[in-house]
N, C-alpha and C positions, 0 to 999 in steps of 0.2 A: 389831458385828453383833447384832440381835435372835434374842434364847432362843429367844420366841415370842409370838405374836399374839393369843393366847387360849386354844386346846387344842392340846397338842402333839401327842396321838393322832389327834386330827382331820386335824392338818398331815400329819401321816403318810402317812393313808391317800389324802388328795387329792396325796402326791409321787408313790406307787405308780399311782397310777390318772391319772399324766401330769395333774394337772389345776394345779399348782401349783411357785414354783419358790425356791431359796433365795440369796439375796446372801451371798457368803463372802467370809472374809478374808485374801483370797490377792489377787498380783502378779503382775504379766505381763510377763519380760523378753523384749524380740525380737533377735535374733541373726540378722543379715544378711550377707551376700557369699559370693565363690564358695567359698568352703576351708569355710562354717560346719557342715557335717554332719562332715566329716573330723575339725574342732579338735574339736568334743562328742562324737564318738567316742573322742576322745584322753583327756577329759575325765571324762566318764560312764562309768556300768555296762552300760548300753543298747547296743546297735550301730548306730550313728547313720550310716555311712558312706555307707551306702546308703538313706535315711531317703524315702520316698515323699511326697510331696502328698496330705494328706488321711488318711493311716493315724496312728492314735493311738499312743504308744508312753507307757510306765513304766519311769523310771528314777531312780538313785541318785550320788548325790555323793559321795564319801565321803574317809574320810582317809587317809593313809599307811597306815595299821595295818588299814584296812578297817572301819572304822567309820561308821555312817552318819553323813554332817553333816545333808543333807536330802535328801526324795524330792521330786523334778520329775515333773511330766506335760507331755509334749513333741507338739505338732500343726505341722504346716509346711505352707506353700499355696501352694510354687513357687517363692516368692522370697525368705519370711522364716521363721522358724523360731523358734517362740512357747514358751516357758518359765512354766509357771505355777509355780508354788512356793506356801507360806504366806510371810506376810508380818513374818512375827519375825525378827530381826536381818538383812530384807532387802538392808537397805543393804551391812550388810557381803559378803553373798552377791554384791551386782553387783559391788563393790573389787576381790572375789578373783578373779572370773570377769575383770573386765579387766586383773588382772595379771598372767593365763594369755596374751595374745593374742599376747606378743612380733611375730612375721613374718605371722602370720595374716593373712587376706586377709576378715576378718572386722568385722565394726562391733555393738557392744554398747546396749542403747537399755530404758530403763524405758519401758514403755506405761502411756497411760494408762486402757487398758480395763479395762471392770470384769468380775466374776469371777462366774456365778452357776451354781447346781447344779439339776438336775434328773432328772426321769426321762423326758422329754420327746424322743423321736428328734431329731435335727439342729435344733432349737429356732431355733438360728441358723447363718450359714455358716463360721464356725468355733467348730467342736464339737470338745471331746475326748473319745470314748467308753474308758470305763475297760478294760482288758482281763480285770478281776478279773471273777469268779476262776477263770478259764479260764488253762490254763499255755501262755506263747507261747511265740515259736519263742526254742531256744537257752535256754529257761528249766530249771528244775527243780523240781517239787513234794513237799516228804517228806509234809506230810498228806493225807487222804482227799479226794478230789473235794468242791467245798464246795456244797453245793444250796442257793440261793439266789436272790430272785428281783431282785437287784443289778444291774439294765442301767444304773449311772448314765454320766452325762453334766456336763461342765462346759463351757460357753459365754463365750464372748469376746465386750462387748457394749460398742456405743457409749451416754453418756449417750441420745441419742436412740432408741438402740433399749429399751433396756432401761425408760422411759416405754410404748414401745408395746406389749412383754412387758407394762407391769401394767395397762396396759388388757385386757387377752386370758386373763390368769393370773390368781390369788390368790398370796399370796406368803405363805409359809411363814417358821417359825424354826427355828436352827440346831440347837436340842434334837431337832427329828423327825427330821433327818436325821442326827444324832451316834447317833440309836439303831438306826438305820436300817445306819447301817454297824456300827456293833457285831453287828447280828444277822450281817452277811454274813463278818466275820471280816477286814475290810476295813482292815488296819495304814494310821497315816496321821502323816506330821509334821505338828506338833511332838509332837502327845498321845503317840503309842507310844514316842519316839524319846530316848535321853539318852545319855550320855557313851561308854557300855559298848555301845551297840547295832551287832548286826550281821543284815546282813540275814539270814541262816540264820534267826534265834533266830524271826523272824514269817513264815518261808515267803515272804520278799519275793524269792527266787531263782526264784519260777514267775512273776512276772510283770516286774520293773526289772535282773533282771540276764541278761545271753546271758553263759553259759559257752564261749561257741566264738570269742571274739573278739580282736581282740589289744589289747595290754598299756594298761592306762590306771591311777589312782593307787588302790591296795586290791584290786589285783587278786590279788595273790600270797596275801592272807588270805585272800578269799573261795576263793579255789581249792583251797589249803590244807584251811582249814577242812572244804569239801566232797568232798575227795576224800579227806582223811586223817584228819582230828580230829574235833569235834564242838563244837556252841557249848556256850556255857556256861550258857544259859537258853531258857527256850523262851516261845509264846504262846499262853497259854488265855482260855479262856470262861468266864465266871461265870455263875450262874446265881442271882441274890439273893433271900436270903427277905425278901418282901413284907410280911412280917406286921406291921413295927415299922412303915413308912410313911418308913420313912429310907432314902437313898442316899447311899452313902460319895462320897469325891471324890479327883480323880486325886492318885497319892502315897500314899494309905491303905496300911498291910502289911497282908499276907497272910499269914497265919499257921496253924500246920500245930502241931496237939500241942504250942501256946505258941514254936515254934520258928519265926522269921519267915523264910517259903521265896520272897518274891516282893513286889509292888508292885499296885497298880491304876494301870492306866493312861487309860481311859474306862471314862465310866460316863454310863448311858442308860434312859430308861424307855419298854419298846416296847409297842404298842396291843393286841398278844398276848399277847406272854414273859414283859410286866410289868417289875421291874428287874433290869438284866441289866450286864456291863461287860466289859472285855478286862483284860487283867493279866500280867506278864511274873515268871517264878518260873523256880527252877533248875531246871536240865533233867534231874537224875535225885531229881526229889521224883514220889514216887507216888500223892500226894493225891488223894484225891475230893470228901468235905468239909471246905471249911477256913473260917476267920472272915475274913470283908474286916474289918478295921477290928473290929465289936461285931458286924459282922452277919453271920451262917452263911450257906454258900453251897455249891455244888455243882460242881464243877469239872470242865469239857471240854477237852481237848487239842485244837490244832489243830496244832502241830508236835510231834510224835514226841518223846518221851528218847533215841528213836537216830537223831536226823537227823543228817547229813554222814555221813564216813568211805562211801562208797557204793563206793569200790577195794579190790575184795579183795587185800589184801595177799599171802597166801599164790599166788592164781594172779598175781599180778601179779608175783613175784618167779622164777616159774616159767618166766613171758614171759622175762622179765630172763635166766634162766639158760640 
């Protein structure tokens, strides 16, 4: 995928102002037959059961332990039921999913549509509007309402169409919009995402997971976690001083009084904030300013030091007795 086409600020502001659009590097599985919302509810963090034609949903994969593997964004238009993902160890991702299917009444299928981003309403007739960062239904949000002017959209296009998108658009690179989501607080695999991640840690419980749903694989963590315990790190906002003309890169520490509290995970230079990144650091570090890497920085919380444990234990033992 191309950084960019000449100014990334400029790309910017022409994705904001709907006039331009990005090719990303993401895959499209389709997941067809009658059981397929049932088995992805079994599946997913989402509640796919009842999964509508044309409503957009955010969801998560995850492991036994409830750890993220990937986040999906899921659109269905009646008959097939569209999988976008990034496309890093893809392959493996469709293996596992068809060796979910056993009795399923379901059929598993790599498309060959391609993937592009915008800020563009319904651009095309299958669109997936993000829900970020508005908390859906069955979700939970520990941080503050995020303001944001974040309406993006992803698009399903055939070669043919996407020729007649760039007759119509200018086409942007993936830097303006990497900074673009950074500003909105926008967690995204594979960049947020490694070994340890759970969705608590990035507030990805207000929009890919319904807590009311029944049992699918990391359910018990994530439940856990949020009714009882507390992750073990959380995701902030950097806010990078500009003045060296350097921008760290994803993996940089994060370091607090020499003592390294965290990581960068994106990093982005916006046509406002200037250079700015997301970064995943312990969840009871009190930091304000810490060093990315050499460079000072200023740090915002978007998840709490006290996100989960939301069951008062003491009335809840009250009930009990």
């Amino acid at each position: 995928m191309t950084g960019s086409f000449g100014n990334p600020n400029l790309e910017q502001k022409d994705l904001l102002n709907s006039k331009s659009f990005v090719v990303l590097d993401k895959k499209v599985l389709i997941v067809s037959g009658p059981d397929r919302h049932s088995w992805l509810n079994d599946i997913l963090s989402q509640k796919l059961d009842d999964l509508v034609p044309g409503v957009s949903l955010d969801a998560l994969w995850l492991d036994a332990q409830g750890r993220i593997i990937r986040d999906v964004h899921i659109i269905d238009d009646g008959e097939k039921t569209y999988l976008i993902t990034f496309s890093k160890d893809f392959d493996d991702f469709v293996f596992q999913f068809k060796r979910m299917v056993f009795r399923a009444k379901v059929q598993i299928n790599v498309s060959e549509l391609q993937v592009l981003a915008s800020f563009i309403p319904n651009l095309t007739s299958l669109t997936w509007s993000d829900p970020w960062p508005e908390t859906a239904t069955g979700g939970f949000r520990y941080g503050n309402p995020i303001k944001t002017s974040w309406n993006y959209q992803e698009h399903l296009v055939t070669e043919e169409e996407l020729l007649a998108i760039k007759n119509q658009y200018s086409e942007a690179g993936t830097l303006a919009l990497e900074a673009l989501r950074i500003e909105a607080f926008r967690p995204q695999g594979p960049d947020e995402i490694d070994e340890r991640s759970l969705p608590h840690e990035y507030d990805w419980l207000a929009t890919a997971v319904h807590l009311n749903k029944g049992c699918y694989r990391g359910q018990e963590t994530v439940a856990k976690v949020h009714n009882l315990g507390a992750p073990p790190r959380k995701l902030v906002f950097l806010h990078l001083d500009g003045s060296a003309h350097l921008l760290p890169q994803a993996g940089d520490e994060i370091t607090f009084s020499e003592d390294v509290i965290g990581k960068v995970t994106s990093v982005g230079q916006h046509f406002e904030m200037g250079p700015i990144a997301l970064g995943v650091i312990k969840r009871n570090s009190k930091a304000e300013t810490v060093l990315v890497g050499t460079i000072p920085a200023t740090l915002e919380e978007i998840v709490p030091s006290d996100a989960g444990g939301v069951i008062d234990l003491g009335e809840f033992r009250a009930k009990k007795s």
